[in-house]
C-alpha positions in Angstrom: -35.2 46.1 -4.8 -31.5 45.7 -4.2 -32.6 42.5 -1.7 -34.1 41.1 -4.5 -31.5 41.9 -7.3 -28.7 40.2 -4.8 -31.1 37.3 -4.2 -31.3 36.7 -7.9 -27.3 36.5 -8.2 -26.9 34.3 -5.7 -29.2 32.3 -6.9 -28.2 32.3 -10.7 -24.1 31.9 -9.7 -25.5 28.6 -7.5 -27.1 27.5 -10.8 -23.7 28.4 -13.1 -21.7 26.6 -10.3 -23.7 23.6 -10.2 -24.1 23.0 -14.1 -20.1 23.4 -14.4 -19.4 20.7 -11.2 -19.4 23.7 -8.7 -16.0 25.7 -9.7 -15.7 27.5 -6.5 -14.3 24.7 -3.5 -15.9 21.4 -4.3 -14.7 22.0 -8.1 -11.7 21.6 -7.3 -11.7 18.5 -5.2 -13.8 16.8 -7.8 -11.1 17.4 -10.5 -8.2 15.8 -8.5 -11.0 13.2 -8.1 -11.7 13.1 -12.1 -7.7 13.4 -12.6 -7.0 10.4 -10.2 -9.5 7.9 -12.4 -8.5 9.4 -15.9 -4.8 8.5 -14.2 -6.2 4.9 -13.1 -7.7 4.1 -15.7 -4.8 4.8 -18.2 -2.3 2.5 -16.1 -4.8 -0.2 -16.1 -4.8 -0.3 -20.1 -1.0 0.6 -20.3 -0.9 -2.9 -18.0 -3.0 -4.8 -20.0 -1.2 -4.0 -23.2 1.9 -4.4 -21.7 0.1 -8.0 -20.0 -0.3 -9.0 -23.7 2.6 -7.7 -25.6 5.3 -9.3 -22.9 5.4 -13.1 -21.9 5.8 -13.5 -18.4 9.9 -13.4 -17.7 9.7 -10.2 -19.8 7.3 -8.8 -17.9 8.9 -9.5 -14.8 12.6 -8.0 -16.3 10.9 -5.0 -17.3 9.7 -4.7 -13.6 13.1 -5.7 -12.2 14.6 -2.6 -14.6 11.8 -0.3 -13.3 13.2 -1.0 -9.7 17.0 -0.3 -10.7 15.9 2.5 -13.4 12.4 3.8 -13.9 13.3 6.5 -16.8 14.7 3.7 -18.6 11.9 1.1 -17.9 9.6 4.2 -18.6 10.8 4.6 -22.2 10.6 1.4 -23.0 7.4 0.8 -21.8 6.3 4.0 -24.1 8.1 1.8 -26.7 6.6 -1.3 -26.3 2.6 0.3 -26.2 3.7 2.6 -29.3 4.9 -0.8 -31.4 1.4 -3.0 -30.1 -0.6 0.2 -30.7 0.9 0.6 -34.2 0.5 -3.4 -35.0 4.3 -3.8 -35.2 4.4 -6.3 -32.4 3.0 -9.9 -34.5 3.9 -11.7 -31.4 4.5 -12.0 -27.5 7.9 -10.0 -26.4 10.3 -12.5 -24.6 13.7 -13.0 -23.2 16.3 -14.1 -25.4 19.0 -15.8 -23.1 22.5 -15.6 -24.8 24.8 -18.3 -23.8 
């Protein structure tokens, strides 16, 4: 009887384990997995709004800035896809040269 009983956990925790992606070892790896393309996929549209908010010397000062200071490239960034997410940006970003 008690054969049987543990034979029936065993098999009902591999059935719990499996419906939830497997919690105990390969749960975990498939979560960094799931974490890593939630993480790819959101720089890929952060890059493709930026791609279309910024003309291309923008772009690439935003990049050179990100190099010297990426907290301050970071926050504008964040600006930038919180103005074309809002519909504040009418047109294409660019670099005004003062002379």
């Amino acid at each position: 009887m008690d054969e049987e009983l543990e034979s029936l956990r065993a098999k009902r925790l591999a059935e719990i384990q499996q419906q939830y992606g497997g919690i105990a070892g390969g749960g975990e790896q498939q979560g960094r997995q799931n974490e890593q393309h939630k993480a790819a996929q959101e720089a890929e549209m952060k890059n493709s709004i930026l791609s279309q908010v910024l003309d291309q010397q923008a772009r690439a000062r935003l990049n050179t800035i990100a190099l010297a200071k990426p907290e301050k490239a970071k926050m504008v960034e964040n600006m930038l896809l919180q103005m074309a997410t809002t519909g504040q940006l009418k047109h294409k970003v660019s670099i005004i040269k003062y002379c």
